[in-house]
N, C-alpha and C positions, 0 to 999 in steps of 0.2 A: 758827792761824786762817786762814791765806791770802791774809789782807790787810795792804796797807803803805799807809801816807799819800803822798798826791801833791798838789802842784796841777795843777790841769789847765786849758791858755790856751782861754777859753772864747770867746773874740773872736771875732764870725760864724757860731759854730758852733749847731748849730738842735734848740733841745729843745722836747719834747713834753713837758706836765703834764696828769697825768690828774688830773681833783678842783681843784673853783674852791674848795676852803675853806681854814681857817686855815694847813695844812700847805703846801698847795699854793701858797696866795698864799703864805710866806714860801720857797718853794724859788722861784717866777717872780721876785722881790725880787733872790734872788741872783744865778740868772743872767743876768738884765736888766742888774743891775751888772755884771757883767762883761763885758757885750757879746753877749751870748749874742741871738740871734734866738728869739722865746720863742711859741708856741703852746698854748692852754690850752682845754680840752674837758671837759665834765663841770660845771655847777651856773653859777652868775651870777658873771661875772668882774668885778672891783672897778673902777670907775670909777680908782679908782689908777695900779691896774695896767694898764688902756688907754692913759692917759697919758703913763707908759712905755717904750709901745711894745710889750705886749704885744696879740696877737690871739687872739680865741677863732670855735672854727672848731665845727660840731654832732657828736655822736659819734657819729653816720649815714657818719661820715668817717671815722670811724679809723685803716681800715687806711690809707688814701691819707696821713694824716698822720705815721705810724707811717714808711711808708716814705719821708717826707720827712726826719726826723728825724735826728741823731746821738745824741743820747740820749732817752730816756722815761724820765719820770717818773711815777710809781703813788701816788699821792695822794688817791685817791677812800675815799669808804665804801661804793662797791657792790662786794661781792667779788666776782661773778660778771664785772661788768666787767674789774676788776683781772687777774685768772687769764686772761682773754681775750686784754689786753692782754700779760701776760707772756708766754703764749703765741704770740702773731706777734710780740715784739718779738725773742724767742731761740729760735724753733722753727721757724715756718714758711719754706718753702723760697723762697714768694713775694718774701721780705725778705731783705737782707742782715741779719747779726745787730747787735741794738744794741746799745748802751749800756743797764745797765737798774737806776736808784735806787727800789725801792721801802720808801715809808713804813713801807707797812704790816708787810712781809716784809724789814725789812734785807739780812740775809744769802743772801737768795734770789736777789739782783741782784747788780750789775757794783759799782755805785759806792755808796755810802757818801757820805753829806752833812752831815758832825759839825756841832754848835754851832759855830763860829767869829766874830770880833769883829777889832776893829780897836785899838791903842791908838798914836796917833800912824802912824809906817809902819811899826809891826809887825802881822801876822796871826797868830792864836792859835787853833788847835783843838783841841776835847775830845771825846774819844769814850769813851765808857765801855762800848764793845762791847753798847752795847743796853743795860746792866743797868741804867740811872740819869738819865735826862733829868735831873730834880729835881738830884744832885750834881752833874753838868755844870753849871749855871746856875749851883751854889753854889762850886765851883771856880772858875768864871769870874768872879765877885764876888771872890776871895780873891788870884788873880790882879790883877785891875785893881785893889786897893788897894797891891798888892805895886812894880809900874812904875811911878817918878813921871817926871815932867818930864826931871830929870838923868841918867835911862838914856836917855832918846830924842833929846837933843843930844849923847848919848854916840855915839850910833848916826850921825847926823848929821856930828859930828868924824870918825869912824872913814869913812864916806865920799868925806870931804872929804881927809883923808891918804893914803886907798888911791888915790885921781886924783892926787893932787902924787906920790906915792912913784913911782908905774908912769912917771909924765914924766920922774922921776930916777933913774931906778934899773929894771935890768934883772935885777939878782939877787932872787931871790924869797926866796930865807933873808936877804938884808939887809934887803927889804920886810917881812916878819914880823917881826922882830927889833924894826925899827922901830915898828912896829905896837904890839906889846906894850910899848916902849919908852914913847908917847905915853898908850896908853892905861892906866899904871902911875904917870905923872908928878902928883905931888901939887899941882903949879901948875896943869896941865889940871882935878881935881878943884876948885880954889878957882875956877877961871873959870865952870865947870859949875854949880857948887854957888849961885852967882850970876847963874845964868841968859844969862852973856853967851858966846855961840856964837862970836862976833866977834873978840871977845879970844883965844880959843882960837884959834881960825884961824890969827890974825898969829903967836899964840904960836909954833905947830908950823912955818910958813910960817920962821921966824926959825931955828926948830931945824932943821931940813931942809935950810939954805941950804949946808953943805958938801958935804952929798952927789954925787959925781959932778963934783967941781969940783978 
């Protein structure tokens, strides 16, 4: 296919959305979250999304926004617009080339913008290469019944261990070893399984204590 998942730090970085509707506003959502300086052109911007931090600018301006940009986004229902737009965002010489997520056209653009969701500090996305929105939501339902509470103070310990190990310990195969050591240990699982982080903590903190010494 040609394409691989990435995150990409979106902090200050300055995207265009073409198309103020449902699409549109939920891709201005995302990179609003992330920091992203957001511009939006094309239909009635949501009192939401102003509040935000988003701005919407006439699309008498395009190219001027176009070439303000890092990325475009193609989120409209006027095709004739959209094609315009994908055309100065990767063609004309006026422009550096951008960045370019279209809704409408996935694979016609740079970037891909799957389902994605949060469960505790893990981030999960689904792409079904276009073939399935509807599955994606349903995978993601199947998913989040699947990660409870005790994988995310797992993740939380496993943190917590990889900071104490690296203070103790400069060998990276004793770090791992450890690693798997703690996260294998049936008394870690009954602290977890009881929701106390804490207990786990000292626990490991106790286990640790010859390392290096």
């Amino acid at each position: 296919m040609g394409w691989t998942p990435l995150f990409l730090k979106m902090d200050q970085r300055k995207v265009l959305i073409i198309g103020a509707g449902e699409v549109g506003e939920r891709r201005a959502l995302t990179f609003l979250g992330a920091g992203a300086e957001v511009i939006i052109t094309g239909g009635t911007v949501s009192q939401e999304l102003i509040n935000l931090g988003a701005r919407t600018k006439p699309v008498a301006e395009i190219e001027k926004w176009i070439s303000w940009s890092d990325l475009v986004v193609i989120a409209s229902g006027d095709q004739q617009l959209n094609e315009k737009v994908a055309f100065l965002a990767k063609n004309n010489s006026e422009f550096s080339k951008k960045l370019l997520n279209r809704a409408d056209h996935p694979f016609e653009g740079d970037v891909i913008v799957p389902t994605s969701f949060f469960i505790g500090d893990i981030q999960i996305s689904i792409f079904t290469g276009g073939k399935s929105p509807l599955m994606a939501r349903s995978l993601r339902k199947k998913i989040q019944s699947i990660i409870d509470e005790k994988d995310i103070l797992h993740i939380e310990l496993q943190d917590y261990t990889r900071y104490l190990l690296k203070e103790l310990s400069s060998d990276q195969k004793q770090r791992r070893d450890y690693l798997y050591q703690i996260f294998n240990d049936p008394q870690i699982d009954r602290f977890l399984e009881n929701g106390d982080l804490d207990g786990a903590k000292e626990y490991v903190k106790s286990y640790l204590k010859d390392i290096g010494s």
